[in-house]
Structures are given as C-alpha cells and as structure tokens.
FILUMLO-46453 format. One line per 8 residues: number of its first residue (from 1); their letters; for each residue x, y, z of N, C-alpha, C. Coordinates in pm, 1 decimal. Atoms other than C-alpha are relative to their C-alpha. Layout:
# residues N
NUM> a> X/Y/Z/X/Y/Z/X/Y/Z  ... .
//
This chain:
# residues 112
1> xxxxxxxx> -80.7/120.5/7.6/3175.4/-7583.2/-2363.3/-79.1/-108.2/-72.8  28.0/114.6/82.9/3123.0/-7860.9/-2581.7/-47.3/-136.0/59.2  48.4/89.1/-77.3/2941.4/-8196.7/-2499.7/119.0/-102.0/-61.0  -62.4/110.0/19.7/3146.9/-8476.0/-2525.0/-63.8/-142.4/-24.6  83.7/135.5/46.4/3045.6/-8795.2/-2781.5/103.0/-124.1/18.1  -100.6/146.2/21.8/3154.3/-9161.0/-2759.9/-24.8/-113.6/-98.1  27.1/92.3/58.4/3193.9/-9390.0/-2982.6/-85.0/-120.5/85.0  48.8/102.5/-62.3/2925.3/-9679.1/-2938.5/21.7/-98.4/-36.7 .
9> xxxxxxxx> -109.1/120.4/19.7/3177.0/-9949.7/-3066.6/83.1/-40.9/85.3  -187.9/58.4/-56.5/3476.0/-9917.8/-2857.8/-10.1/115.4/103.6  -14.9/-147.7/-94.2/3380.5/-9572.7/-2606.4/110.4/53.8/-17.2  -85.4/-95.5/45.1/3649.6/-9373.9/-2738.8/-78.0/122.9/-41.6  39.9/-158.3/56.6/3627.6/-9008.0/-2760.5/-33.9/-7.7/-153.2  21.5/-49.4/103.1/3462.3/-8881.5/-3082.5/47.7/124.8/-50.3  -40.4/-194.0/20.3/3658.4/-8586.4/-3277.8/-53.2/2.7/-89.4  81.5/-105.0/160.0/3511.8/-8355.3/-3547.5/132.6/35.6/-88.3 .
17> xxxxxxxx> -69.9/-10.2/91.7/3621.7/-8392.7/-3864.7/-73.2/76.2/-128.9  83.7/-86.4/107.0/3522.3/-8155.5/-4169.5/46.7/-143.4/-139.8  27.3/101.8/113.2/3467.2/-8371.5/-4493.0/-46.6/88.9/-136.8  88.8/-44.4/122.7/3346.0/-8351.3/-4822.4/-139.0/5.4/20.9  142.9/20.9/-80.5/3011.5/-8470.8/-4623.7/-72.2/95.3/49.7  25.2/-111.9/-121.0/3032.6/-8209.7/-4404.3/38.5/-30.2/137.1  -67.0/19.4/-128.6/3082.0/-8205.3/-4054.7/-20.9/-123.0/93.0  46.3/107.3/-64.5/3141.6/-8571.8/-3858.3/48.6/23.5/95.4 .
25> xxxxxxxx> -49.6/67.6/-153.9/3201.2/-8759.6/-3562.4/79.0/-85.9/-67.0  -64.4/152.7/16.2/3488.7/-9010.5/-3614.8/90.2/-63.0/136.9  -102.0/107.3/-59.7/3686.7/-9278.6/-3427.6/90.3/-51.6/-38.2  -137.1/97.7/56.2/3973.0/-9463.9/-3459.1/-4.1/-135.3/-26.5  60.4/145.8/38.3/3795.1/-9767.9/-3500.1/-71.8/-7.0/-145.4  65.5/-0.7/112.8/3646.2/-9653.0/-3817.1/-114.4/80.9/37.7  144.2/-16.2/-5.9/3315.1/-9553.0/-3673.0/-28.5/190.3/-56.0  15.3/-138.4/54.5/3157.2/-9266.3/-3845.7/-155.7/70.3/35.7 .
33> xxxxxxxx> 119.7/-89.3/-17.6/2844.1/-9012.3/-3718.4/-11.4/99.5/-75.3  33.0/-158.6/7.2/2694.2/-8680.5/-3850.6/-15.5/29.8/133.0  -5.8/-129.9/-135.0/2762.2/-8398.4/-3604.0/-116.4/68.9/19.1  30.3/-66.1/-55.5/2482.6/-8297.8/-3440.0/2.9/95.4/109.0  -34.8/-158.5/-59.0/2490.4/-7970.2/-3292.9/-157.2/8.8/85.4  88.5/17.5/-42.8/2231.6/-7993.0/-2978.5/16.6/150.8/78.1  22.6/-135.7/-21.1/2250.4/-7595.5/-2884.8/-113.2/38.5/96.0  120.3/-49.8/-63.4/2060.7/-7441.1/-2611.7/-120.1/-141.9/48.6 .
41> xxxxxxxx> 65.2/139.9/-21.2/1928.5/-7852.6/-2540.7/51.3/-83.1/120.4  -11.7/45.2/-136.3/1965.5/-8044.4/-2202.8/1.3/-134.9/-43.7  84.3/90.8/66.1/1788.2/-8321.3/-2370.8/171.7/-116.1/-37.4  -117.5/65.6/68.4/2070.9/-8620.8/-2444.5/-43.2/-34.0/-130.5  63.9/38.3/127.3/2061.9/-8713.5/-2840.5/5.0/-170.4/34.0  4.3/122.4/-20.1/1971.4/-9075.0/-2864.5/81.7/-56.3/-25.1  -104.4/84.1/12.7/2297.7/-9207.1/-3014.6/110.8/42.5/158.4  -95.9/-55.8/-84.1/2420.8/-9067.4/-2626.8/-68.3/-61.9/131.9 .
49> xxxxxxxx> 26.7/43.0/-99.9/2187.7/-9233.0/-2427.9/32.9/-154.1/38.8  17.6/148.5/-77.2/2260.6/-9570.5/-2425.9/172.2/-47.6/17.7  -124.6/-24.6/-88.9/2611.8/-9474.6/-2351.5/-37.2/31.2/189.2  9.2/-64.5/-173.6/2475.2/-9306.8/-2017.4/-107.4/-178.0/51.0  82.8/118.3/-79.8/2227.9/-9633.3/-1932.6/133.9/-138.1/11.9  -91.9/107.0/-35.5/2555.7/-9892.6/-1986.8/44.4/-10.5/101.8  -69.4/26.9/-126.6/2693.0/-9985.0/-1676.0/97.6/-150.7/30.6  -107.4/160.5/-49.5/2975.2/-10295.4/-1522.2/-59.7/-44.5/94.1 .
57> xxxxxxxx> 63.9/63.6/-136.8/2819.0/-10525.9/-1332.2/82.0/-120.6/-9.3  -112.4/100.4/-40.1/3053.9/-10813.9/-1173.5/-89.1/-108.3/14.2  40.6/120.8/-30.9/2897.0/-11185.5/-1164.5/43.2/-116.0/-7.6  -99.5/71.9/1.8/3021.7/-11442.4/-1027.9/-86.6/-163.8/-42.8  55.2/68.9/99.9/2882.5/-11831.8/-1166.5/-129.0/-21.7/45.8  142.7/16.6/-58.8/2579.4/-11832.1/-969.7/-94.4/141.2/-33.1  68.1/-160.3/27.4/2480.2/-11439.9/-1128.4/-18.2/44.2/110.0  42.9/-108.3/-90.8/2504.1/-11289.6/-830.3/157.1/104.1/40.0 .
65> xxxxxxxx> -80.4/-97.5/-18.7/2675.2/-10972.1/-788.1/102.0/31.6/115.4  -122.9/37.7/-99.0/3004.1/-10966.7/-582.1/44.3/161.5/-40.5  4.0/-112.2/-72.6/3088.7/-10638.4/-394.9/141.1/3.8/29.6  -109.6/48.0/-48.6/3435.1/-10617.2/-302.1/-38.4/92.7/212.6  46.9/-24.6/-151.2/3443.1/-10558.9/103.7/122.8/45.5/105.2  -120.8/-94.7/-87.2/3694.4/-10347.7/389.0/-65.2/-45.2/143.8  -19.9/-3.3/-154.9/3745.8/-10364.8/748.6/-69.6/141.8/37.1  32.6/-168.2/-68.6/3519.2/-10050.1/880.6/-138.9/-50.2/92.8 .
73> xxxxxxxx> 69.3/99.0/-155.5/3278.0/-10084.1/1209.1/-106.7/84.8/-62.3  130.6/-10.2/-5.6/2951.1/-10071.6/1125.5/-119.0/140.7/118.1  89.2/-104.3/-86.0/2743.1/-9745.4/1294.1/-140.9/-49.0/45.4  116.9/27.3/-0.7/2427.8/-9949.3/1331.7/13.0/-151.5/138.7  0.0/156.8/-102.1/2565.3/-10305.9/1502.6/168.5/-26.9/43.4  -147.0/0.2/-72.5/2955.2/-10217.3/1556.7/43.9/-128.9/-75.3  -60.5/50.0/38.6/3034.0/-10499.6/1283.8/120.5/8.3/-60.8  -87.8/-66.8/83.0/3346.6/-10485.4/1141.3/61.5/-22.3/-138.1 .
81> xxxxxxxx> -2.2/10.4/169.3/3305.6/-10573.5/751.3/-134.1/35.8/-72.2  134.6/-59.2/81.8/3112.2/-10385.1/487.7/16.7/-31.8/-136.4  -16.5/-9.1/171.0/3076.9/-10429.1/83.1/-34.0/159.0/32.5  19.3/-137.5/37.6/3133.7/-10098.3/-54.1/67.0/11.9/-170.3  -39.1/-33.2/123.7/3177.8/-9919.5/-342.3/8.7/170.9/-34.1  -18.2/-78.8/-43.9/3278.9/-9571.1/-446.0/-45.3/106.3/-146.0  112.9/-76.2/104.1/3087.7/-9291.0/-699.2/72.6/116.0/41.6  -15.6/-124.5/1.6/3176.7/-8976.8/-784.6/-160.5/92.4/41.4 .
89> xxxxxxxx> 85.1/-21.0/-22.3/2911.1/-8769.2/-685.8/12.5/183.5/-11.9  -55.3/-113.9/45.8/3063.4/-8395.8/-682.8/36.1/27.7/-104.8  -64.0/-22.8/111.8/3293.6/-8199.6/-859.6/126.1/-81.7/-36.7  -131.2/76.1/18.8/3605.8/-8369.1/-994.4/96.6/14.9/78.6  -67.3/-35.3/-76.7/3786.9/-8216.8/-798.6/48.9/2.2/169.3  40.0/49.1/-134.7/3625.9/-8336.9/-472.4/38.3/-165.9/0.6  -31.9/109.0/-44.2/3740.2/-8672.9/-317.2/-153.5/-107.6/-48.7  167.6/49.0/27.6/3460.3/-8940.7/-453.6/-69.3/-70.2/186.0 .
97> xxxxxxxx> 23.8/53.6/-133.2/3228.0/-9073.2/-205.8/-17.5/-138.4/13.0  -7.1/160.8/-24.3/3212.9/-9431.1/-54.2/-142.0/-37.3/103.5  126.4/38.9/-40.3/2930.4/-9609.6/-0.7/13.4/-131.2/68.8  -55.1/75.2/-107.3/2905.2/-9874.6/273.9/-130.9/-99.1/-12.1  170.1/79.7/-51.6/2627.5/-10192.8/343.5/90.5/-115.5/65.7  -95.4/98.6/-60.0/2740.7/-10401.3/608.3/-51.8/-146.8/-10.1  66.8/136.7/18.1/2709.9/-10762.3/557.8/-40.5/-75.7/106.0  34.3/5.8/-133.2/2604.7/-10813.9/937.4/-163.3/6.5/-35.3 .
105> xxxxxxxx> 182.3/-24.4/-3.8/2259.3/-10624.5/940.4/-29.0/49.7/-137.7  23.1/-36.8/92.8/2252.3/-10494.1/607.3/-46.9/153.9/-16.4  7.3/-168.0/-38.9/2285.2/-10112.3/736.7/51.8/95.2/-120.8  -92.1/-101.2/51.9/2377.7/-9857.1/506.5/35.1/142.4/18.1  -50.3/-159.6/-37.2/2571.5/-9516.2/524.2/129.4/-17.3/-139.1  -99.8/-72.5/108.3/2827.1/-9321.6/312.6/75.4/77.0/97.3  -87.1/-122.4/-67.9/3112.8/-9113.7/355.4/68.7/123.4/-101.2  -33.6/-93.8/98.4/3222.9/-8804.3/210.1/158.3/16.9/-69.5 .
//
C-alpha cells in the first residue's frame, strides 16, 4: 500500500501525475513535487515531516490553552468536571480514546 502525501500549502491529498517531467505530486492548488518513491523505508521523507510535527492548538487572549470540559466524577477526588480531549490511538475502526484531567486535583486517566 501506498504512503499517502500532503500538500504543504493547503493539506490536500497529493495525486500522481505522469508528465513530460516525469512522475509528480500535484494539488489543486497548483502545488507541484517530484515523486519520490521511498520503497522498503520507514524513514518519513522530509517534505512529510513537518506535516506530522503540525498540530491545532486553541488560545485564548492570555495564550493559554483552553480544553473544552464534561460532567464525569473524577476516580481520584469524586469531582465532577474534567478537561478532556479525544485521540485516536488504535485501529480506525476502534472507538477513539478519551483522555480526562480533572480540574479539581489535576488527576489523570483515560478511557477506552
């Protein structure tokens, strides 16, 4: 199976297109790569890593990161509000898991 590239303009899938060039990566934004072919390699190519290091982080005007938060009782002090948030961590096919820190004692746990 094939690795899957993203554009690092706009993260849109990259398809392979044959050319006069030879073989690319394009987008629908314009953006254009050569197709490397990383075979028998684990290794991410560098136009792939700084797709995998991007991340969303929420801040609100004071830069501090805001959690959204649920009604669930605390296993540590029986509070009953936690920030959480929720990650895949399996297969796709598995329910993701939810991660818990209660804003009481600052306990954490997960659930599957």
């Amino acid at each position: 199976m094939a690795d899957l590239e993203f554009c690092p303009k706009c993260d849109n899938m990259l398809r392979k297109e044959k050319t006069d060039e030879g073989i690319l990566l394009v987008c629908k934004c314009g953006y254009k790569q050569e197709a490397i072919t990383t075979r028998g390699s684990k290794k991410p190519m560098p136009h792939q890593k700084a797709s995998l290091i991007k991340k969303t982080v929420v801040l609100d005007e004071n830069n501090i990161v805001e959690m959204p938060t649920t009604d669930v009782i605390c296993p540590k002090c029986s509070h009953g509000k936690a920030e959480y948030f929720q990650q895949q961590t399996r297969s796709a096919d598995e329910p993701p898991t939810t991660f818990y820190r209660c804003v009481k004692c600052d306990h954490r746990w997960r659930e599957y």
